[in-house]
mmJSON file of the N, C-alpha and C atoms, coordinates in Angstrom:
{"data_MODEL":{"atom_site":{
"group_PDB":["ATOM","ATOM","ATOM","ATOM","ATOM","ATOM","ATOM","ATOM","ATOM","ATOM","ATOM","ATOM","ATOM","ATOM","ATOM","ATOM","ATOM","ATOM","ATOM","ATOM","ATOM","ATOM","ATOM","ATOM","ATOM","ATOM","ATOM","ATOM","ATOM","ATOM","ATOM","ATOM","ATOM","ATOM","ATOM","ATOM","ATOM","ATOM","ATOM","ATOM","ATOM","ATOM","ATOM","ATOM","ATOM","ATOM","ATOM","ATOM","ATOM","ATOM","ATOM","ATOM","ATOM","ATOM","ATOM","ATOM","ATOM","ATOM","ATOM","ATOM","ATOM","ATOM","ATOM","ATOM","ATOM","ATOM","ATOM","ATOM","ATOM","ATOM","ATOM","ATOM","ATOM","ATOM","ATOM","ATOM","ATOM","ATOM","ATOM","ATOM","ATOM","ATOM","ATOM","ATOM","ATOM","ATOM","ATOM","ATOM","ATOM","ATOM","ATOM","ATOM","ATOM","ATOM","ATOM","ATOM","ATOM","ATOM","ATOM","ATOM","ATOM","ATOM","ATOM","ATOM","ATOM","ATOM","ATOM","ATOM","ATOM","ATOM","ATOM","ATOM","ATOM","ATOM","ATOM","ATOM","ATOM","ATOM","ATOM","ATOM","ATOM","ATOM","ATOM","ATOM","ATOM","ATOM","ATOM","ATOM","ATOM","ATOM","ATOM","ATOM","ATOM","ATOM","ATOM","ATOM","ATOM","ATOM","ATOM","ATOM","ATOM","ATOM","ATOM","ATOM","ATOM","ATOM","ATOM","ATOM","ATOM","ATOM","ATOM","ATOM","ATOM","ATOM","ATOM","ATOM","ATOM","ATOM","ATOM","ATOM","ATOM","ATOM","ATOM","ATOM","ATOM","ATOM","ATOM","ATOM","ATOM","ATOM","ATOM","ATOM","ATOM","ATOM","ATOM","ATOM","ATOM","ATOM","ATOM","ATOM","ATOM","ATOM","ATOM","ATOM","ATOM","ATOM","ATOM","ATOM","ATOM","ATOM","ATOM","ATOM","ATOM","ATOM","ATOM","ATOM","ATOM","ATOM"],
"id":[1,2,3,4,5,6,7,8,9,10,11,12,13,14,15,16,17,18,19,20,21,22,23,24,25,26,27,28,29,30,31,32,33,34,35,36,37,38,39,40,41,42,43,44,45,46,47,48,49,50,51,52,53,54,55,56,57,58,59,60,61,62,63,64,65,66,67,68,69,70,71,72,73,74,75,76,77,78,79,80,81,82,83,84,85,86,87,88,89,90,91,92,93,94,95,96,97,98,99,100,101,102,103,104,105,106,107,108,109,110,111,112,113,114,115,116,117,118,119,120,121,122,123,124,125,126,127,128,129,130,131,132,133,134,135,136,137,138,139,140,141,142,143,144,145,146,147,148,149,150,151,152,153,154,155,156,157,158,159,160,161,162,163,164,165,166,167,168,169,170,171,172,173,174,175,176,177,178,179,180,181,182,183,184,185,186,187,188,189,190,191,192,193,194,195,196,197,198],
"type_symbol":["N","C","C","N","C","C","N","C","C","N","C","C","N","C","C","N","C","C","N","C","C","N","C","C","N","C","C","N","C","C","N","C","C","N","C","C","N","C","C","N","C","C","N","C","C","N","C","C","N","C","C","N","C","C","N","C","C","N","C","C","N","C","C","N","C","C","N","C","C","N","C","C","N","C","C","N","C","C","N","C","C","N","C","C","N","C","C","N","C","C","N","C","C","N","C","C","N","C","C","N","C","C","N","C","C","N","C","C","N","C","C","N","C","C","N","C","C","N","C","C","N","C","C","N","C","C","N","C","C","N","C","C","N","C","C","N","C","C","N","C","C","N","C","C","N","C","C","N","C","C","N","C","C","N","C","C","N","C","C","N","C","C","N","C","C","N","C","C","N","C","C","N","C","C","N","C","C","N","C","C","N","C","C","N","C","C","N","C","C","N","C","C","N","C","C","N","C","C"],
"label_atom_id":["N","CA","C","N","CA","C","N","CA","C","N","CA","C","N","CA","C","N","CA","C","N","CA","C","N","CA","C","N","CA","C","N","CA","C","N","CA","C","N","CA","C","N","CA","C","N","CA","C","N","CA","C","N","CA","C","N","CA","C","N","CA","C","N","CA","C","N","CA","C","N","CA","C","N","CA","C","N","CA","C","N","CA","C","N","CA","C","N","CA","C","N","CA","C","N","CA","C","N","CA","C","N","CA","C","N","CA","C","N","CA","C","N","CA","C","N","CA","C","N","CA","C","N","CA","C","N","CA","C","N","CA","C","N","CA","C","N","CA","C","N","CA","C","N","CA","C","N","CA","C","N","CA","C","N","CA","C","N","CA","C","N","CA","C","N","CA","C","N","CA","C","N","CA","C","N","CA","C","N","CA","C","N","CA","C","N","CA","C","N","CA","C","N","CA","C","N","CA","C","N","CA","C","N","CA","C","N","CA","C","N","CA","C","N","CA","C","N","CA","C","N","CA","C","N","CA","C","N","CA","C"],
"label_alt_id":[null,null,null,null,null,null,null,null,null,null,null,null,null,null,null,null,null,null,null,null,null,null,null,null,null,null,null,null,null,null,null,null,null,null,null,null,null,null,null,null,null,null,null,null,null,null,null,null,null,null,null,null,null,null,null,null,null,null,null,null,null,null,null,null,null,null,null,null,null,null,null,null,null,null,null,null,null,null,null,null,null,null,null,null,null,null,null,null,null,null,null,null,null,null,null,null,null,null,null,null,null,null,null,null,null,null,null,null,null,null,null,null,null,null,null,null,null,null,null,null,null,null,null,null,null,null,null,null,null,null,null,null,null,null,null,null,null,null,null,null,null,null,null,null,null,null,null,null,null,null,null,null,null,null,null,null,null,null,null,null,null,null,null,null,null,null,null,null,null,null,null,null,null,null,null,null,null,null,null,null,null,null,null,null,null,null,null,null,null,null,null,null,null,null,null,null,null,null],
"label_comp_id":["UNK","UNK","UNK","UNK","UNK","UNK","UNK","UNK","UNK","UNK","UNK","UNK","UNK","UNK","UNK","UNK","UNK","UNK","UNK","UNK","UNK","UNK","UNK","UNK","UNK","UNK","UNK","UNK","UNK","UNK","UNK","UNK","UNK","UNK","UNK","UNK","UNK","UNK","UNK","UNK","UNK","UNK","UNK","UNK","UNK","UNK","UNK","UNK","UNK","UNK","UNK","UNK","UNK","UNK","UNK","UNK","UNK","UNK","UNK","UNK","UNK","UNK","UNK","UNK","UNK","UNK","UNK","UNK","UNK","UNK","UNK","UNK","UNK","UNK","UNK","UNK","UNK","UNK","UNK","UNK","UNK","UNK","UNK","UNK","UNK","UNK","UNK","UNK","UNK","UNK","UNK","UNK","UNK","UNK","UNK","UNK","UNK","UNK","UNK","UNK","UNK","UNK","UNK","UNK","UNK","UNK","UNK","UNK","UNK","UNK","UNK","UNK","UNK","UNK","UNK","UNK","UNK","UNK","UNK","UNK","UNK","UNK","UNK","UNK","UNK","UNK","UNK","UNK","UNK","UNK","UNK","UNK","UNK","UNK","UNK","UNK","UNK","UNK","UNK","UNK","UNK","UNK","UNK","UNK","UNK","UNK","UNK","UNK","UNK","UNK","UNK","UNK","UNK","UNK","UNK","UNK","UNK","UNK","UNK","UNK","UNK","UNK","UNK","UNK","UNK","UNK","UNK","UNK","UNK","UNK","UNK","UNK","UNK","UNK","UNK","UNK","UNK","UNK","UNK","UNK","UNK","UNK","UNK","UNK","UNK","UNK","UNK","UNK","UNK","UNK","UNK","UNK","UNK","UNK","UNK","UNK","UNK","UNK"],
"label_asym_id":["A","A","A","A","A","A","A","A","A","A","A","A","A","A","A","A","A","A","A","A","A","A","A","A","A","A","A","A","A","A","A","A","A","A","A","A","A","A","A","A","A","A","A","A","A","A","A","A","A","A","A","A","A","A","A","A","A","A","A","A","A","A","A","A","A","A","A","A","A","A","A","A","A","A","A","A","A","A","A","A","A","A","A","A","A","A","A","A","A","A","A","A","A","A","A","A","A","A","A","A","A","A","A","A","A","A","A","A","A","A","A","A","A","A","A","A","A","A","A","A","A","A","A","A","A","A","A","A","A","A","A","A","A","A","A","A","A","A","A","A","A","A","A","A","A","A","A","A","A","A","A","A","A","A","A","A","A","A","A","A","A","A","A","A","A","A","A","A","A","A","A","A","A","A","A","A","A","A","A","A","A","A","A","A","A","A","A","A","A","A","A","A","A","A","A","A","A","A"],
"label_entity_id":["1","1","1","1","1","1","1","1","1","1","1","1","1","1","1","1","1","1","1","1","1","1","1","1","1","1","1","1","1","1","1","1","1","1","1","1","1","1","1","1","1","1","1","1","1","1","1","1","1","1","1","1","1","1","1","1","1","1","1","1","1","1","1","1","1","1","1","1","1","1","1","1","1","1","1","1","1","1","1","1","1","1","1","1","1","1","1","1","1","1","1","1","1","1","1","1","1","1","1","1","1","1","1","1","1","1","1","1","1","1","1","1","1","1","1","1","1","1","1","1","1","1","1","1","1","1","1","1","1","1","1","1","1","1","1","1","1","1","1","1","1","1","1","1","1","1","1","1","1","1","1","1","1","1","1","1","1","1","1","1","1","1","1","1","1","1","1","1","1","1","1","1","1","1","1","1","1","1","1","1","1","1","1","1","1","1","1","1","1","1","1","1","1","1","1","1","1","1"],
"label_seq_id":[1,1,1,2,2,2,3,3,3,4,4,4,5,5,5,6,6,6,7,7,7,8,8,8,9,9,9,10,10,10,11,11,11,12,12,12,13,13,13,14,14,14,15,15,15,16,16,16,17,17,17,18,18,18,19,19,19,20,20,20,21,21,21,22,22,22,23,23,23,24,24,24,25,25,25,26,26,26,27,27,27,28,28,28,29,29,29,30,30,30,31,31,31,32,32,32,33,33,33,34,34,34,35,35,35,36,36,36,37,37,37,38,38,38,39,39,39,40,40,40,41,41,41,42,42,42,43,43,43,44,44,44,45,45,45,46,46,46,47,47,47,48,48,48,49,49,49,50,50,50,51,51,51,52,52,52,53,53,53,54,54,54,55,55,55,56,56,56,57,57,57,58,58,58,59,59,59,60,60,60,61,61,61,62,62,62,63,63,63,64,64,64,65,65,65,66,66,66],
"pdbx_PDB_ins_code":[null,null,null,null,null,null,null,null,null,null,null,null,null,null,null,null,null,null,null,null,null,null,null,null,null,null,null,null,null,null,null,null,null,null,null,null,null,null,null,null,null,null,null,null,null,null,null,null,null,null,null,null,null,null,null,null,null,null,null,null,null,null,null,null,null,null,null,null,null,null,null,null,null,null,null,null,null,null,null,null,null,null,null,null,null,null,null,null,null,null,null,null,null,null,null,null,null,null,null,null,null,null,null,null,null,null,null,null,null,null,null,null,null,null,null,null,null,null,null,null,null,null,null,null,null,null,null,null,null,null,null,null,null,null,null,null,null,null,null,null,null,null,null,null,null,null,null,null,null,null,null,null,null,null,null,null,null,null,null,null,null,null,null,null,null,null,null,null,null,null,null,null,null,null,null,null,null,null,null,null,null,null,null,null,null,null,null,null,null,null,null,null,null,null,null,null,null,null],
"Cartn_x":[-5.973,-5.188,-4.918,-3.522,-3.173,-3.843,-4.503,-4.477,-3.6,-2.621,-1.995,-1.074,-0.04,1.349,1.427,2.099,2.064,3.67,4.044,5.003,5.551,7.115,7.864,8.315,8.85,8.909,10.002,10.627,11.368,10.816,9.823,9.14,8.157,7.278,6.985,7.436,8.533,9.574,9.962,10.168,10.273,9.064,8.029,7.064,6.434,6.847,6.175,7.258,8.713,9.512,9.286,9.097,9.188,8.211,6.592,5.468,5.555,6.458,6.602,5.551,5.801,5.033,6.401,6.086,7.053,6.081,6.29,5.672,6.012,5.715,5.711,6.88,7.55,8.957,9.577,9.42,10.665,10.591,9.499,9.418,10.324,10.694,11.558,10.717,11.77,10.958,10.066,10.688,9.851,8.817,8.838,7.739,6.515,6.295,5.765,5.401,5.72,5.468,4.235,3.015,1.84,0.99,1.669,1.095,-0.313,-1.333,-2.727,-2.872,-2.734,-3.02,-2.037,-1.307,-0.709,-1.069,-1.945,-2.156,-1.191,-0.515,0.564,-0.436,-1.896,-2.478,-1.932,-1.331,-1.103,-1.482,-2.676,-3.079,-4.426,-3.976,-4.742,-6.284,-6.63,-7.971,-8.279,-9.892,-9.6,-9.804,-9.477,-9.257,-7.509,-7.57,-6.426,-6.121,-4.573,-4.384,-3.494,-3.884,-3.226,-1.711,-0.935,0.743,1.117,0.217,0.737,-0.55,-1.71,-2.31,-3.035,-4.535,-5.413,-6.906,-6.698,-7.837,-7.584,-7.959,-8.324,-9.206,-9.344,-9.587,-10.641,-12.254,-13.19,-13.372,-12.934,-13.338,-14.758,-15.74,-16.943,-17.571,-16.619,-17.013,-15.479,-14.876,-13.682,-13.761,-12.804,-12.364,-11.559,-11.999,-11.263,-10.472,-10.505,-9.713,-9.58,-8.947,-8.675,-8.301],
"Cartn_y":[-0.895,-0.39,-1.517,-1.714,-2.591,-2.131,-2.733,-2.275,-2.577,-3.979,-4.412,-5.416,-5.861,-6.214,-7.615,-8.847,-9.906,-9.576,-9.685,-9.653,-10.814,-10.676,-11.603,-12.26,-13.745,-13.511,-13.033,-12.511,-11.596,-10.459,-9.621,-8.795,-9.345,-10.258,-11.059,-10.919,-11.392,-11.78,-10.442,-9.422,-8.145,-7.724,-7.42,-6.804,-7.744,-8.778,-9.396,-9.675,-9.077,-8.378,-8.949,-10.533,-11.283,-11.14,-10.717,-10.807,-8.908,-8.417,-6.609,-5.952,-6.353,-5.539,-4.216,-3.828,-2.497,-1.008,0.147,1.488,1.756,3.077,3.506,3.774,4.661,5.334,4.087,3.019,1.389,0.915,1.429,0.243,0.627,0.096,-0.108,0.814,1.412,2.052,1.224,-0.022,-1.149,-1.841,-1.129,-2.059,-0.959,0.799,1.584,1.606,0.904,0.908,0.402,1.384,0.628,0.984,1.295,1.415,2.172,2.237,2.865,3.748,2.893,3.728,2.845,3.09,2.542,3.344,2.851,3.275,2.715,3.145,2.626,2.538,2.931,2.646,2.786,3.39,3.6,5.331,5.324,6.364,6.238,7.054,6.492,6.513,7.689,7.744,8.501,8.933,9.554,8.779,9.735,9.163,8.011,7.25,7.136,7.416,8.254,8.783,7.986,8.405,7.477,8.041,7.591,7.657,7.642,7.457,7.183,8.324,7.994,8.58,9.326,9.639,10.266,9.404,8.165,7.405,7.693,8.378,8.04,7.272,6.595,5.748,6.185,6.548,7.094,6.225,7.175,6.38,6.43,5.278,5.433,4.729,3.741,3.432,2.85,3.946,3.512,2.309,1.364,0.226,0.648,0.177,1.306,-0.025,-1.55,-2.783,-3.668,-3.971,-5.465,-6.775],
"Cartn_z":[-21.537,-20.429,-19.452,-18.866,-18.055,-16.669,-15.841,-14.732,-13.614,-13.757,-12.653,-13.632,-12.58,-13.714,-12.536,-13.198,-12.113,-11.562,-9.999,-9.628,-9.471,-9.481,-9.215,-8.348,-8.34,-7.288,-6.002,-6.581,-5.899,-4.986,-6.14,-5.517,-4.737,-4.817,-3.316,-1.75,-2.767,-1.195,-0.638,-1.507,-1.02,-0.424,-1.017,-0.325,0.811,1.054,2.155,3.295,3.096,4.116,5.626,5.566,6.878,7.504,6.865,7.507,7.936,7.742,7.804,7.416,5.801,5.052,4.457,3.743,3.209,3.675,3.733,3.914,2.556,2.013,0.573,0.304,1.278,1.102,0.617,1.179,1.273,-0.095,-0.691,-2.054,-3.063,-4.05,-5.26,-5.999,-6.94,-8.398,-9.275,-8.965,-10.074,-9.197,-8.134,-7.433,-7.586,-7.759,-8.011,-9.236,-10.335,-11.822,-11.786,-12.314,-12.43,-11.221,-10.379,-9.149,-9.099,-8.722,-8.487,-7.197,-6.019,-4.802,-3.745,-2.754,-1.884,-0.562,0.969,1.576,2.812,3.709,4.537,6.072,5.989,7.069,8.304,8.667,10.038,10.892,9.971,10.93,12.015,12.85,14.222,14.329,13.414,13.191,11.868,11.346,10.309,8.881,8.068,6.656,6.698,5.623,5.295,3.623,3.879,3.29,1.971,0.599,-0.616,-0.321,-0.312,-0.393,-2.046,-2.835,-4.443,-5.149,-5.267,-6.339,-5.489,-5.395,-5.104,-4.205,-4.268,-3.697,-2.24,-1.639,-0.116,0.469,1.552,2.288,3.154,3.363,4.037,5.333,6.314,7.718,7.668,7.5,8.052,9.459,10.051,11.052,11.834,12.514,12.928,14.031,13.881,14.73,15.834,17.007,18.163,18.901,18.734,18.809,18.023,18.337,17.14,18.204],
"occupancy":[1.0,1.0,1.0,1.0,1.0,1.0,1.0,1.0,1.0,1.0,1.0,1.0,1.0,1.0,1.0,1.0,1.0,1.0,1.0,1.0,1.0,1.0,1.0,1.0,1.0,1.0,1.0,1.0,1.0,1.0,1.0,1.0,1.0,1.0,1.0,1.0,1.0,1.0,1.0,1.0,1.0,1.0,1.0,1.0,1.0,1.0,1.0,1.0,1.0,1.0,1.0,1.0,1.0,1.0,1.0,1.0,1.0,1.0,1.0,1.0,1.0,1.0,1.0,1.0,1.0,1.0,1.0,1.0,1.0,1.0,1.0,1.0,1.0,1.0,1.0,1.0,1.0,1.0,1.0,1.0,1.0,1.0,1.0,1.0,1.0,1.0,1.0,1.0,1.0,1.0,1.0,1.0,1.0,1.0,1.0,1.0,1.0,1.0,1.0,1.0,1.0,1.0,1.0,1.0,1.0,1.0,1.0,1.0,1.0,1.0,1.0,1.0,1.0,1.0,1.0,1.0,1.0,1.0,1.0,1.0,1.0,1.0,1.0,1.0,1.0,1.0,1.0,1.0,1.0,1.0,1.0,1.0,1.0,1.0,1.0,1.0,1.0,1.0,1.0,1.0,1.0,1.0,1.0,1.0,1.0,1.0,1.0,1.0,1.0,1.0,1.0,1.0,1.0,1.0,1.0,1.0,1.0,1.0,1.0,1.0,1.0,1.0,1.0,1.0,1.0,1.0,1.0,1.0,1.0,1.0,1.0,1.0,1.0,1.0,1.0,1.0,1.0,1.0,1.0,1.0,1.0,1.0,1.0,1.0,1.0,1.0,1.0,1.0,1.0,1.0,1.0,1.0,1.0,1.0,1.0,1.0,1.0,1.0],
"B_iso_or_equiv":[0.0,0.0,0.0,0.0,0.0,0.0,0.0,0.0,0.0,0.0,0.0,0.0,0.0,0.0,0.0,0.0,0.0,0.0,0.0,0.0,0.0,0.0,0.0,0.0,0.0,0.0,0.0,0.0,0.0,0.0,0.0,0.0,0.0,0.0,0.0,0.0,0.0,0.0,0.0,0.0,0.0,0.0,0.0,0.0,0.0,0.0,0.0,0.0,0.0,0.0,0.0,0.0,0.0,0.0,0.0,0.0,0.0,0.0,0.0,0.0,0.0,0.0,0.0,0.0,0.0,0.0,0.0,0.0,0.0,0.0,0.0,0.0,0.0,0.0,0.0,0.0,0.0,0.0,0.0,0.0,0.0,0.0,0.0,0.0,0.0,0.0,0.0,0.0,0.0,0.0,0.0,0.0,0.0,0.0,0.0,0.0,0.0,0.0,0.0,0.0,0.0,0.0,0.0,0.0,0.0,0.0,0.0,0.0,0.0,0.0,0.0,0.0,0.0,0.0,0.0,0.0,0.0,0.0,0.0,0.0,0.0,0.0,0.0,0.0,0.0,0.0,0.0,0.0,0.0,0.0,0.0,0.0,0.0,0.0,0.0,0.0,0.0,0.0,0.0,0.0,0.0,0.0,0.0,0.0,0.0,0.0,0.0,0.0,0.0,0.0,0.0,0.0,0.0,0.0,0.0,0.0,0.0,0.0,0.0,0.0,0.0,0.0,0.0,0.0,0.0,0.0,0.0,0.0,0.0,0.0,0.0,0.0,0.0,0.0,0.0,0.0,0.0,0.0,0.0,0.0,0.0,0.0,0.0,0.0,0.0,0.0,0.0,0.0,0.0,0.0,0.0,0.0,0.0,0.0,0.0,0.0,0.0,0.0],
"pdbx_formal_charge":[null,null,null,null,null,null,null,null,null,null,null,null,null,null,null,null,null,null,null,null,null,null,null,null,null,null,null,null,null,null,null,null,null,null,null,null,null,null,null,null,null,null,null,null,null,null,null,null,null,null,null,null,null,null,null,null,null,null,null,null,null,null,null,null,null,null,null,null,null,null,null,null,null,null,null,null,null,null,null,null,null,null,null,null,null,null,null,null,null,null,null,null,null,null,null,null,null,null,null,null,null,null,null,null,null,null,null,null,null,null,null,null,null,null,null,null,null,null,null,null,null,null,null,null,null,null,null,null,null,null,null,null,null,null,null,null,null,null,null,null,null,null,null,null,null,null,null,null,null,null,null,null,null,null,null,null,null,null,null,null,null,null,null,null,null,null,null,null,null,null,null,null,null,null,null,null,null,null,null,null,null,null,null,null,null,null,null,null,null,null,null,null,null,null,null,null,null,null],
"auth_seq_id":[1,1,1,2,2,2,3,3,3,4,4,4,5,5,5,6,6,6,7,7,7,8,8,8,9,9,9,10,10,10,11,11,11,12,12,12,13,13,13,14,14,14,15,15,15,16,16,16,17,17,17,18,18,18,19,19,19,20,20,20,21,21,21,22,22,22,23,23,23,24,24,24,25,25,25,26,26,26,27,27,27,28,28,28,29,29,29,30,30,30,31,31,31,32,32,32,33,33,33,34,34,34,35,35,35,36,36,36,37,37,37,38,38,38,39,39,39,40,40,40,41,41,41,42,42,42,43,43,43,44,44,44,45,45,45,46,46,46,47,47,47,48,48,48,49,49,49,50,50,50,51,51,51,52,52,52,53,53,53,54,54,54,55,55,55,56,56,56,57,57,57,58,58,58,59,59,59,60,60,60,61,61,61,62,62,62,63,63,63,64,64,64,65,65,65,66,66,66],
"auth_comp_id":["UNK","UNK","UNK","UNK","UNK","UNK","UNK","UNK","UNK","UNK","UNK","UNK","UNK","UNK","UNK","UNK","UNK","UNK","UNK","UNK","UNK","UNK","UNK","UNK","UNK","UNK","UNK","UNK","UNK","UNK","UNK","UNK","UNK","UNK","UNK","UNK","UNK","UNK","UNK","UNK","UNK","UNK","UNK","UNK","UNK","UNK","UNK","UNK","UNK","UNK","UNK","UNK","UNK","UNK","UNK","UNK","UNK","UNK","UNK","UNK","UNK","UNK","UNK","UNK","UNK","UNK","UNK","UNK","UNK","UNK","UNK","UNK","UNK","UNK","UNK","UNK","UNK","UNK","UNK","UNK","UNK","UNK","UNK","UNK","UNK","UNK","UNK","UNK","UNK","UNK","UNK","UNK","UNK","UNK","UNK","UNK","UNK","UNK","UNK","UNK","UNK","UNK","UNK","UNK","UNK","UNK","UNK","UNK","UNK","UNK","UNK","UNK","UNK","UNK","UNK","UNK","UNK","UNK","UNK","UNK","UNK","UNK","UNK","UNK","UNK","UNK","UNK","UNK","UNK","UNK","UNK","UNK","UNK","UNK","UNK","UNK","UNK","UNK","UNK","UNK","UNK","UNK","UNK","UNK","UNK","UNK","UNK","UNK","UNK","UNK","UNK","UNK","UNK","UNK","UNK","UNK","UNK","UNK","UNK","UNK","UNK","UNK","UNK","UNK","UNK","UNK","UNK","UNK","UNK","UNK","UNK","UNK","UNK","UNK","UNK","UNK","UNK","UNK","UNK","UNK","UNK","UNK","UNK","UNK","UNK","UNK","UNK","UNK","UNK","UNK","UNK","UNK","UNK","UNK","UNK","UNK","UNK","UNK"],
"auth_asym_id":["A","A","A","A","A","A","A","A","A","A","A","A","A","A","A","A","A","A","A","A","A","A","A","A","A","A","A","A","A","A","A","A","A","A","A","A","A","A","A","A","A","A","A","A","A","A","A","A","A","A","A","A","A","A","A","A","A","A","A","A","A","A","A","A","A","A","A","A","A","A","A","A","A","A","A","A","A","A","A","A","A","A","A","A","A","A","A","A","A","A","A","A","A","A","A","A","A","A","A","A","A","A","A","A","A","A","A","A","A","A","A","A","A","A","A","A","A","A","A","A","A","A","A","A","A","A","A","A","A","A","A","A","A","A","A","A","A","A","A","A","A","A","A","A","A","A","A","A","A","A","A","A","A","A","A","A","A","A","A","A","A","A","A","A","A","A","A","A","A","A","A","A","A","A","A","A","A","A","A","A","A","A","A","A","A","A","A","A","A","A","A","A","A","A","A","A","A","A"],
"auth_atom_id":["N","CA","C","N","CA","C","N","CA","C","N","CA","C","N","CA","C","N","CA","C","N","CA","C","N","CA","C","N","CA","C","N","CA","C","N","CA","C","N","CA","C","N","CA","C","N","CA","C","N","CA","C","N","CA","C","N","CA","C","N","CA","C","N","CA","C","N","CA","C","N","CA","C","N","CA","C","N","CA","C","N","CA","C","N","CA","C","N","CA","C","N","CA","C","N","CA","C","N","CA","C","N","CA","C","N","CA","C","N","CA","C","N","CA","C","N","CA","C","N","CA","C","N","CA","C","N","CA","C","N","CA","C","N","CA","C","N","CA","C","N","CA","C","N","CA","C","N","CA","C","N","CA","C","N","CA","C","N","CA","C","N","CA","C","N","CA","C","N","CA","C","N","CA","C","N","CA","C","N","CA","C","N","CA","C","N","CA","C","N","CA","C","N","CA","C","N","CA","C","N","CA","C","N","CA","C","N","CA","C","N","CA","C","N","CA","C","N","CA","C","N","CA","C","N","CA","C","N","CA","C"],
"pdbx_PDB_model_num":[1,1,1,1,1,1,1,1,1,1,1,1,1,1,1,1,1,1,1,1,1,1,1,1,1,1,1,1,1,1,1,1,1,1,1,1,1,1,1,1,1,1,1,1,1,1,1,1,1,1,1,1,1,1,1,1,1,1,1,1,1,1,1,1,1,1,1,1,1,1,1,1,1,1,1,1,1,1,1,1,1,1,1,1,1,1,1,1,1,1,1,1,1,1,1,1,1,1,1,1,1,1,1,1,1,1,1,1,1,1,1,1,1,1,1,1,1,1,1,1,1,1,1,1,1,1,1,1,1,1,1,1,1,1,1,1,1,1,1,1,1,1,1,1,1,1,1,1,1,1,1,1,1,1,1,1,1,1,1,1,1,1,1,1,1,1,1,1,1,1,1,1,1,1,1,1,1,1,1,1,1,1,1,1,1,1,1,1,1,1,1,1,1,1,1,1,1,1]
}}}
């Protein structure tokens, strides 16, 4: 079983979107191929939630600054 596919570099340059980053909705079909778990992290507290499969993200000690 493959677990992960090498990207191109196109898709690079896409997913690293000027230091952005992409959210899940933004990505390509071919950038989801293969895909495992994609978490878009922007929730305020809490779990974070998988946007693709089923892995969630266990808050066990939330960061309240950075």
């Amino acid at each position: 079983q493959i677990l992960g596919q090498k990207l191109t570099a196109a898709e690079r340059t896409s997913l690293y979107n000027n230091g952005n980053g992409l959210t899940y909705g933004a990505l390509s079909a071919g950038l989801k191929t293969s895909l495992v778990s994609y978490w878009n992290l922007n929730e305020a507290s809490g779990n974070a939630i998988d946007a693709h499969g089923s892995n969630d993200l266990t808050d066990t000690n939330t960061v309240t600054a950075a």
